[in-house]
N, C-alpha and C positions, 0 to 999 in steps of 0.2 A: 796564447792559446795552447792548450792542454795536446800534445803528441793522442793518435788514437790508439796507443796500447795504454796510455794513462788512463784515459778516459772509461778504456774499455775496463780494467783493470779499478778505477775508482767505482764504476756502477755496477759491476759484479758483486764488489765487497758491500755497496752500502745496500743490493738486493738482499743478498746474501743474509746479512744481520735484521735486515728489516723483516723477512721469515723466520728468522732462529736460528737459524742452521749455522752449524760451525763447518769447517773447510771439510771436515772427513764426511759431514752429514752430507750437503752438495754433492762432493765428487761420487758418492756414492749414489747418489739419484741419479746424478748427471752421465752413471756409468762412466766415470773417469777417475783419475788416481790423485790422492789429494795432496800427492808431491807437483805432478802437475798443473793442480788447481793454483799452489802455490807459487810455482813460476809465471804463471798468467797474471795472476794478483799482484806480483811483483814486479811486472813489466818485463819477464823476461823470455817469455814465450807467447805468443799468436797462435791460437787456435785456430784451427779450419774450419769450414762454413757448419758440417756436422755436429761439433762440438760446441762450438754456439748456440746452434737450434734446440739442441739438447741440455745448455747452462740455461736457457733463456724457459723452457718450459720446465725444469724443474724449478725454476724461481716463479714459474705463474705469469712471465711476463712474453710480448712479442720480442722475436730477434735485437732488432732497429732498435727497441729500448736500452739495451747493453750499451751505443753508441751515442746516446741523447743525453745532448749538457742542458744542464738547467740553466735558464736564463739567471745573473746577477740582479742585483736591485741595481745598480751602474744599469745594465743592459737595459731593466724596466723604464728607469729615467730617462734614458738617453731616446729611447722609441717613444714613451709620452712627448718629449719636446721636439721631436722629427715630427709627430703628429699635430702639434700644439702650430709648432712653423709653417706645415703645409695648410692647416687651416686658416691662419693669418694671411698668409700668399694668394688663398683665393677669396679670400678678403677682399682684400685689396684688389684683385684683381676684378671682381665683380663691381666694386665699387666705380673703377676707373670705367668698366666699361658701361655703368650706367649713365655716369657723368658724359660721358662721349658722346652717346644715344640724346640727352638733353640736349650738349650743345649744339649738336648736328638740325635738333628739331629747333632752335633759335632761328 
């Protein structure tokens, strides 16, 4: 798993591009210096809660979005068949206890 200056630092960049904006464009919306912008993009500085709220609404998005990993297709698979399993468990588990209920009424 991804350190959270990476994280924070890969979802800046791929907001960033996904509106247009080049680094001097952002920091200047963001009211911040795009040598700064740079150091956060490169994992090298942590911004403060203000400078966040401020990266995150000049991109259009909520704060918490800056920090949200996209699930893998690994991740999708792996939750479909936790889901797949628990659905078989109560299967089986339903079944067993109908069977019970029969024998009990024998």
């Amino acid at each position: 798993m991804a350190n959270i200056r990476a994280i924070l630092a890969n979802n800046i960049k791929e907001h960033r591009r996904k509106c247009g904006f080049s680094q001097d464009g952002l920091a200047e919306i963001a009211n911040i210096s795009s040598q700064y912008l740079a150091t956060v993009e490169t994992c090298r500085k942590f911004p403060t809660p203000e400078v966040l709220d401020r990266l995150a609404g000049a991109l259009g998005i909520e704060t918490h979005e800056l920090f949200t990993v996209a699930p893998t297709p690994h991740d999708e698979l792996q939750r479909l068949r936790n889901d797949i399993i628990g659905e078989v468990v109560e299967a089986v588990k339903q079944s067993f206890a109908e069977e019970s209920k029969k024998q009990r009424k024998k």
